[in-house]
C-alpha positions in Angstrom: 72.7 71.0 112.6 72.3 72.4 116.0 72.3 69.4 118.0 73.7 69.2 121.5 76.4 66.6 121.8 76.6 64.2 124.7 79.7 64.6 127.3 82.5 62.7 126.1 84.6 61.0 129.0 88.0 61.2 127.2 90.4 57.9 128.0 93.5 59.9 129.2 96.6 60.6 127.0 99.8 58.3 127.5 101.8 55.1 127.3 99.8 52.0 127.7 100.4 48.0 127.4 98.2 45.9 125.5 97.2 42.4 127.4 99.7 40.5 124.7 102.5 43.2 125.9 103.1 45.6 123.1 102.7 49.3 123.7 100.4 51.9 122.4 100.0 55.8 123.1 96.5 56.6 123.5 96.6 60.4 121.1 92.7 61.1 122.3 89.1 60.5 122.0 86.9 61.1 119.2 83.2 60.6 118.3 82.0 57.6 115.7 80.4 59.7 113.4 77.4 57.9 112.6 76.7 56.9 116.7 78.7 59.6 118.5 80.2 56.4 120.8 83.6 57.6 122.2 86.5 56.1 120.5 89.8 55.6 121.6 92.2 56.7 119.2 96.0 55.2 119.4 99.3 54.4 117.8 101.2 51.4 117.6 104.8 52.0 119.3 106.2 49.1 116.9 106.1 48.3 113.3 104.8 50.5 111.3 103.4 52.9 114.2 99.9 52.6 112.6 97.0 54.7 114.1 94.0 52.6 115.4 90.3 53.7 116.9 88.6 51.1 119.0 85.5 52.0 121.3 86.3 53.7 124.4 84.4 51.0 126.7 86.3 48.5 124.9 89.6 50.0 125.4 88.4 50.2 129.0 87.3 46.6 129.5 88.7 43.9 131.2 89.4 40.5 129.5 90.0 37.2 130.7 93.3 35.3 130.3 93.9 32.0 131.9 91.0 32.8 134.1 92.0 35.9 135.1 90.6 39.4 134.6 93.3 41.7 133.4 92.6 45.4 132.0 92.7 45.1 127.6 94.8 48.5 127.8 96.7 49.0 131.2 98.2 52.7 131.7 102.1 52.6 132.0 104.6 54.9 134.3 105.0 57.9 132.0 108.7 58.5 131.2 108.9 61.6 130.6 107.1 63.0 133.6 109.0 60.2 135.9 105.1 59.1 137.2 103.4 56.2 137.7 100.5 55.7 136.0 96.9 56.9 138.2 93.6 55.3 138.1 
């Protein structure tokens, strides 16, 4: 199979809050292998710590709560580096 793959606009690496407040870390982006969509792949930071894949424009999206539009995923300060979070 020599077929050119399309670019893949990774969702960047780190810490990020969930809408309902827990916290993932985003690991990277990978390919569906049957569609080649981007997929966000990240871990739980509570529980059991499980690993999760969820589409990249959906990791991305905004949803509404109590009428407002808040980011699903929002990117949080990164501790180690002692940085805020950039868009």
């Amino acid at each position: 199979m020599n077929e050119k793959l399309p670019a893949l606009t990774p969702t960047p690496v780190g810490l990020y809050r969930h809408y309902k407040g827990l916290m993932y870390e985003v690991v990277g982006t990978a390919r569906h292998s049957e569609t080649l969509e981007p997929m966000t792949v990240y871990r739980a930071l509570y529980g059991e710590h499980g690993l999760w894949v969820r589409p990249a424009a959906m990791f991305a999206e905004q949803v509404e709560i109590d009428g407002v539009l808040r980011q699903r995923f929002e990117k949080c300060q990164d501790p180690a580096k002692g940085e805020e979070a950039a868009d």
